[in-house]
C-alpha positions in Angstrom: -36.0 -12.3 34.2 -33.1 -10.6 34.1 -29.2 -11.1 34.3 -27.4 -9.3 37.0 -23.7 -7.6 36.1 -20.7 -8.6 38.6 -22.3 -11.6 39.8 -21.4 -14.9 38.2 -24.4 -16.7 36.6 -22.9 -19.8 39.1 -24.2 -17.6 41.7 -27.6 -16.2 40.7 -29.3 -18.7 42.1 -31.7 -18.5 45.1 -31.9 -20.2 48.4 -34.0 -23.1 47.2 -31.1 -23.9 43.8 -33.4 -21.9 41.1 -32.3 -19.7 38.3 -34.4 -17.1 37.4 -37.2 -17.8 40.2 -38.3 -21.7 37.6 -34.9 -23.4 36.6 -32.7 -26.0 38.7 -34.0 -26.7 42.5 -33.2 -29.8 44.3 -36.4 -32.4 43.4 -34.1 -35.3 45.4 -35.0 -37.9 48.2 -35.1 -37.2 51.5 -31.8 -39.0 51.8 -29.6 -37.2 49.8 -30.7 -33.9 51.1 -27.9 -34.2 54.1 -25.0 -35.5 51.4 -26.0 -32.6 48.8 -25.8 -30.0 51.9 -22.5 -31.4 53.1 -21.3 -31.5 49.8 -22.5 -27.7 49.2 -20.8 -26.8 52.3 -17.7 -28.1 50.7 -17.9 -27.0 47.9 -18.8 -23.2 48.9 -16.0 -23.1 51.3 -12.9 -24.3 48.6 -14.2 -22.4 46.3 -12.3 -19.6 48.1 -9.8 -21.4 49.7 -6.5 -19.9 47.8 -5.0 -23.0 48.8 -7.8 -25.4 46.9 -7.5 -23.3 43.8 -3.4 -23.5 43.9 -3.6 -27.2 43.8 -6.7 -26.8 41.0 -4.5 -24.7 38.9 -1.4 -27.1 39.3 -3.0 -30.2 38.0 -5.2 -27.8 35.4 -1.7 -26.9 33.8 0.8 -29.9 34.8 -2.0 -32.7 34.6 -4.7 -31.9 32.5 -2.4 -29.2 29.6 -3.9 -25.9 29.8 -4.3 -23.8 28.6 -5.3 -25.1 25.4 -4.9 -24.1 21.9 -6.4 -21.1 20.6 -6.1 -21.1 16.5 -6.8 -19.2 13.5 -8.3 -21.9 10.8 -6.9 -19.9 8.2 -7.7 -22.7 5.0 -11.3 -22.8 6.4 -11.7 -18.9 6.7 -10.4 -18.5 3.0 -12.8 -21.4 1.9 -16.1 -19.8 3.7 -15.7 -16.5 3.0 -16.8 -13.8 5.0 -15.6 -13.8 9.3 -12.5 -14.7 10.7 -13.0 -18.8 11.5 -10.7 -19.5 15.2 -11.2 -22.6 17.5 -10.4 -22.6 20.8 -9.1 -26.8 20.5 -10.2 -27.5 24.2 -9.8 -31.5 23.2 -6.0 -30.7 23.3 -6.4 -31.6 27.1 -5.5 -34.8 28.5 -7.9 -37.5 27.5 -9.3 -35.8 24.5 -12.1 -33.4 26.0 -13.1 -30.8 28.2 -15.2 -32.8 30.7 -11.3 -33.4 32.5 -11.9 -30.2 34.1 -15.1 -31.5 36.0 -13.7 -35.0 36.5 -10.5 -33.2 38.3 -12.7 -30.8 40.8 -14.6 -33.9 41.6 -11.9 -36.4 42.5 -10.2 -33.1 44.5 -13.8 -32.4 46.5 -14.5 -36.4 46.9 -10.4 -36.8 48.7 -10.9 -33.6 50.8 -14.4 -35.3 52.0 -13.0 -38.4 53.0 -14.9 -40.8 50.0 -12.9 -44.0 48.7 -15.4 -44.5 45.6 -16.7 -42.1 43.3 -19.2 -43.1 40.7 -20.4 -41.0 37.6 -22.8 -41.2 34.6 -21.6 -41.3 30.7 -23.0 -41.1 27.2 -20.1 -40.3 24.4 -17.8 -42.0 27.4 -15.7 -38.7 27.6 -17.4 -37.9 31.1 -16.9 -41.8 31.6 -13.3 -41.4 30.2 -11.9 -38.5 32.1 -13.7 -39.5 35.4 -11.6 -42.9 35.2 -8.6 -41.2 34.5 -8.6 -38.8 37.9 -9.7 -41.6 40.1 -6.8 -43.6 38.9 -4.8 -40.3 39.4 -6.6 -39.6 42.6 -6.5 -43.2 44.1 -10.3 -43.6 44.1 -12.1 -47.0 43.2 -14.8 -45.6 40.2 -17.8 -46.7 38.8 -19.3 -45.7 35.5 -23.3 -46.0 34.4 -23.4 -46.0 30.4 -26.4 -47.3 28.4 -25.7 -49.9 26.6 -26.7 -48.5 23.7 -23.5 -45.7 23.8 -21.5 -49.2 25.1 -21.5 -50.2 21.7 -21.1 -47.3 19.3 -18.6 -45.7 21.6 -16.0 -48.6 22.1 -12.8 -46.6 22.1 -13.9 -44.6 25.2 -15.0 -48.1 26.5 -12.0 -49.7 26.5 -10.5 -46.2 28.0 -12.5 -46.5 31.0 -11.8 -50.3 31.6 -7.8 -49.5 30.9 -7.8 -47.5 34.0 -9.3 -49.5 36.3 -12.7 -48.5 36.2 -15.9 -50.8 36.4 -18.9 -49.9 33.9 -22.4 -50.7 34.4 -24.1 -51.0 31.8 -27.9 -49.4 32.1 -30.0 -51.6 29.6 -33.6 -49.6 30.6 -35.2 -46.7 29.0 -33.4 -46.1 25.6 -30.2 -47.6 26.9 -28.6 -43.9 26.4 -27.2 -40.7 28.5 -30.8 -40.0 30.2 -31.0 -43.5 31.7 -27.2 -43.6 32.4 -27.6 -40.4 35.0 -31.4 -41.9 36.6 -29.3 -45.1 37.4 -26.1 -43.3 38.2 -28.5 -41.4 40.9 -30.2 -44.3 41.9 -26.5 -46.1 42.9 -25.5 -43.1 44.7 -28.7 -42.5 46.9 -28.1 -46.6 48.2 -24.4 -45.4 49.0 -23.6 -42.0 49.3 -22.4 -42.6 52.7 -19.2 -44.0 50.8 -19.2 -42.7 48.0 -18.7 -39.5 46.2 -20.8 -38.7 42.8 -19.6 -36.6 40.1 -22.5 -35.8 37.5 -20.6 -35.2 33.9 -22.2 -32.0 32.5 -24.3 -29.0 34.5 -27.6 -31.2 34.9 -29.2 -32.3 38.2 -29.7 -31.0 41.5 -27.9 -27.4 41.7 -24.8 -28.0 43.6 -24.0 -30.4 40.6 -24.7 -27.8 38.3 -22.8 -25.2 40.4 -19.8 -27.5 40.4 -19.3 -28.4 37.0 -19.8 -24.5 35.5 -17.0 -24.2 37.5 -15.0 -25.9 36.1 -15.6 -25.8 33.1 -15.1 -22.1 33.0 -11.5 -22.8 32.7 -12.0 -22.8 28.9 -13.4 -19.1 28.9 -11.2 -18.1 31.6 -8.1 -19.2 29.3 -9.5 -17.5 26.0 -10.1 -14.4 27.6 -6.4 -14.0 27.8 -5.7 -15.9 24.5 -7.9 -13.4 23.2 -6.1 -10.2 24.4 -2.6 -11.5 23.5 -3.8 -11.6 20.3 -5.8 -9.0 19.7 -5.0 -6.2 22.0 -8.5 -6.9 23.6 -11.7 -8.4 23.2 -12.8 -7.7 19.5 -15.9 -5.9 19.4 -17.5 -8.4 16.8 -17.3 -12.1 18.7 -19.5 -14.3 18.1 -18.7 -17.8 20.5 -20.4 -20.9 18.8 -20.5 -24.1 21.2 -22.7 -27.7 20.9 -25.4 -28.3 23.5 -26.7 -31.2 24.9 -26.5 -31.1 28.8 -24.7 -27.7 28.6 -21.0 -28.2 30.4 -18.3 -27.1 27.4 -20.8 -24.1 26.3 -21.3 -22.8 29.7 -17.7 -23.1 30.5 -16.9 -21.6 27.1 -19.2 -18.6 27.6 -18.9 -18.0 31.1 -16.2 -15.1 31.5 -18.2 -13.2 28.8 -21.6 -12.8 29.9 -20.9 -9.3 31.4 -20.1 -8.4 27.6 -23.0 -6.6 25.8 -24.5 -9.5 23.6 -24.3 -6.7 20.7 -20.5 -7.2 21.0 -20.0 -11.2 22.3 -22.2 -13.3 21.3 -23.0 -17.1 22.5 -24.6 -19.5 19.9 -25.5 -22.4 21.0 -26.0 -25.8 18.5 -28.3 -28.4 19.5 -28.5 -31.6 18.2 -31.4 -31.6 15.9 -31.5 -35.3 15.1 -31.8 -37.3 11.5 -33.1 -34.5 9.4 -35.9 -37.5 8.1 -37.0 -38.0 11.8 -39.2 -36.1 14.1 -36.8 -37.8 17.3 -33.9 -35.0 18.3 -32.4 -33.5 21.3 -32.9 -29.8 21.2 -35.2 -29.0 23.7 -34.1 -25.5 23.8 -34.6 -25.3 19.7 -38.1 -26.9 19.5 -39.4 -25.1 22.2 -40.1 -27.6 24.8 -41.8 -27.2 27.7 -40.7 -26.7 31.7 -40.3 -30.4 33.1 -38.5 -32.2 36.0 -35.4 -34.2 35.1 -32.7 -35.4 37.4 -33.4 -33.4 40.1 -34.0 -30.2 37.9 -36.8 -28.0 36.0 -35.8 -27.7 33.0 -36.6 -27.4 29.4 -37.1 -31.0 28.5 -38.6 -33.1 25.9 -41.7 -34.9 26.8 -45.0 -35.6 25.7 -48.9 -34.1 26.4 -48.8 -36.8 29.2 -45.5 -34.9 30.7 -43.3 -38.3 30.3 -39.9 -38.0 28.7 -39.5 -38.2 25.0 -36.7 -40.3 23.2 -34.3 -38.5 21.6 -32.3 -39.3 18.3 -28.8 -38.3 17.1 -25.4 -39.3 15.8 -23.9 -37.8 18.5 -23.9 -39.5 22.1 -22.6 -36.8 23.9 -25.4 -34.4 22.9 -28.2 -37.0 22.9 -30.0 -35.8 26.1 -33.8 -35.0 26.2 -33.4 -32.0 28.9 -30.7 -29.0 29.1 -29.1 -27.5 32.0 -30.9 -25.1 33.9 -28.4 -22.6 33.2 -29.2 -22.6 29.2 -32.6 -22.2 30.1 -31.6 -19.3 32.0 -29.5 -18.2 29.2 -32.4 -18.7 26.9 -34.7 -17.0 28.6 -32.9 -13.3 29.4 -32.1 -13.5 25.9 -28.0 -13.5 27.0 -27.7 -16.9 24.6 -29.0 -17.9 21.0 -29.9 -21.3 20.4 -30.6 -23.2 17.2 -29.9 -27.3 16.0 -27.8 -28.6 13.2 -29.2 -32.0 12.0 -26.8 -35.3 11.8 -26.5 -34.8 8.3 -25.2 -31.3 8.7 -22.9 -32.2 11.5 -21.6 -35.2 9.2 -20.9 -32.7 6.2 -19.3 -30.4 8.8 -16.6 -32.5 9.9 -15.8 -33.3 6.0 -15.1 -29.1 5.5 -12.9 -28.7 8.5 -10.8 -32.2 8.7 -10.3 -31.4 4.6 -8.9 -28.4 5.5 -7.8 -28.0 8.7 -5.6 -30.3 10.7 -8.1 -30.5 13.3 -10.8 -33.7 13.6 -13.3 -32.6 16.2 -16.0 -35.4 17.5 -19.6 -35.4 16.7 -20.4 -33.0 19.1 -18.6 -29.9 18.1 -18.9 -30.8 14.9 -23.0 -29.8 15.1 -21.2 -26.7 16.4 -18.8 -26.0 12.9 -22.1 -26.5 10.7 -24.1 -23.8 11.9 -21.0 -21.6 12.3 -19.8 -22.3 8.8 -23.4 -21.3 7.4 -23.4 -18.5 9.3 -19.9 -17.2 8.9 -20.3 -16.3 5.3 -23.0 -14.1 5.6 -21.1 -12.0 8.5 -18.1 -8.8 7.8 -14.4 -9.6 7.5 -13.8 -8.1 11.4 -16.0 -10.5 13.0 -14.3 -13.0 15.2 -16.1 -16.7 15.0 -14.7 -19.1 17.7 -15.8 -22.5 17.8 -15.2 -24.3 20.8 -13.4 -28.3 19.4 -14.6 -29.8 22.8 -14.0 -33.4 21.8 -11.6 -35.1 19.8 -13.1 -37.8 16.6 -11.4 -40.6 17.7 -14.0 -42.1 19.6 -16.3 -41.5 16.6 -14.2 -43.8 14.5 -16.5 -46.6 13.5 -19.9 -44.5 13.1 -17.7 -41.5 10.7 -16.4 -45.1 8.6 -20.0 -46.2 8.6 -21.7 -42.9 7.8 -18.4 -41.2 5.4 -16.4 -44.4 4.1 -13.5 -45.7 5.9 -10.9 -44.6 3.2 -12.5 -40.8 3.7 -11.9 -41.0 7.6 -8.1 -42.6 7.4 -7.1 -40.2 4.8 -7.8 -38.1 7.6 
């Protein structure tokens, strides 16, 4: 299994959706075949319509604020010791995180086909969030699955969603998390895709929806590829690209416009979220070596037990708290392009006390399983490496668990 040069990864698929021959497909009903084939046909022809991407790029800069920040964390560098310590601060863009990128092309795909309704699946509530925020924008009526468990320790997303005129289901089967969020979210739109559009919030499911949202998302790499240049003359020939994992969207779209780099000279680390470090419950399928299963309409790397059912996962962070991993990672994995590992809720929770003590910057959960591996890595590493993290999220959502778990005069001090 190999990657091919010149050919985005988006695009190494073959006829039947799979990467590398094993990863992806389409395991759907026979009645969403026709609606995932018209919505491929779609979707392949605006892709290079120079018209479709004009209007993209307008509401990318004028709606959603990119390009984002790109930032040398100069107090955490001096207080680590060894690489250079950036962020890329993708949760600069409107509504707090990258999954407005997907949320935009979705809305734009779901007008141009005609749909009045668009549903969509949530766990941290940022896909939940930002998927509100362009129907409202767009003028579509939008419907959000989130388990009820995430309902509660996610409330200021909550209350996001319902402030623009969104209605959430709550999904009280299963572990009342992401996994059953997406099977229900599914479910909905196989009764009514007829009327309504679906937009799947990372780069899991059937491949078109993983197709779509890499796209996206690559806005982030596309962006720090130039950010990059202007301020170093080029790409530095010691980058290593650290990024959180849990279905896959903000890494992919991190990485993307570097995977023709040699792997000796970019590198892509990719943090998983390893769970309570007391428990044997996590959601690093990738890490732990799980084996090939279906989920959601893909194979894929999942978590699941001798009998093949899907495992329960466990972490602090909703937004990586997913039992599977996008068939691209799995890709990644397995040609060797990516390097995955986990950082436990404890090391997460530590990691956001370094950088918001000092550094003006307060990433969520998420990226902040990203900072902990990158922070115990970036000591041992020379003075002309480049570490990037990618801030994908912002904390304020987080605000009652980091007061639960840190002390609420720690996080407003903050």
């Amino acid at each position: 299994m190999k990657l091919k040069k010149k050919i985005s990864v988006l695009d190494q698929h073959d006829k039947f959706g799979f990467w590398g021959g094993k990863f992806g497909g389409n395991f759907v009903p026979e009645t969403l075949k026709k609606p995932i084939n018209d919505l491929e046909i779609l979707f392949n022809k605006l892709k290079k319509d120079k018209n479709f991407l004009i209007e993209r790029d307008r509401y990318f800069k004028n709606w959603v604020g990119a390009p984002t920040r790109f930032i040398k964390l100069n107090n955490l560098t001096k207080h680590v010791g060894g690489a250079e310590i950036w962020s890329k601060v993708v949760s600069d863009a409107n509504g707090g995180a990258h999954k407005i990128y997907n949320a935009t092309v979705h809305c734009l795909l779901a007008k141009k086909s005609g749909k009045r309704i668009i549903c969509g699946d949530t766990g941290a509530g940022y896909a939940g969030k930002m998927l509100s925020m362009a129907a409202k924008k767009f003028g579509l009526k939008c419907k959000i699955f989130m388990g009820a468990k995430d309902i509660k320790r996610q409330q200021p997303n909550v209350k996001a969603i319902k402030s623009n005129g969104a209605e959430i289901i709550p999904v009280y089967s299963g572990s009342q998390t992401l996994v059953d969020a997406v099977s229900e979210c599914m479910r909905f739109w196989v009764a009514n895709c007829d009327t309504t559009a679906m937009c799947v919030g990372s780069t899991v499911g059937p491949a078109i929806f993983v197709r779509i949202c890499g796209w996206s998302t690559s806005q982030i790499s596309r962006e720090l590829k130039v950010q990059l240049i202007n301020e170093f003359g080029e790409v530095p020939k010691k980058l290593k690209l650290y990024n959180c994992v849990g279905g896959g969207s903000s890494s992919f779209g991190f990485w993307n416009e570097f995977m023709d780099y040699d792997k000796k000279q970019v590198e892509f680390i990719g943090v998983e979220a390893g769970g309570p470090a007391k428990s044997k419950k996590h959601a690093a399928p990738l890490t732990f070596g799980s084996k090939i299963g279906i989920l959601h309409g893909a194979a894929q790397y999942v978590n699941q037990d001798s009998d093949g059912q899907i495992e329960e996962t466990e972490s602090i962070s909703a937004g990586l708290d997913y039992p599977g991993v996008s068939p691209l990672h799995c890709f990644l994995k397995d040609t060797k392009r990516a390097r995955y590992t986990a950082a436990s809720d404890e090391e997460a929770l530590k990691a956001y006390k370094i950088v918001t003590r000092f550094e003006n910057l307060r990433p969520s959960l998420e990226p902040s399983h990203a900072f902990a591996v990158a922070i115990k890595e970036a000591k041992k590493l020379s003075k002309d490496t480049v570490v990037i993290i990618n801030s994908c999220g912002d904390a304020y959502k987080d605000r009652a668990i980091l007061e639960k778990k840190l002390g609420k005069k720690y996080v407003k001090s903050n």
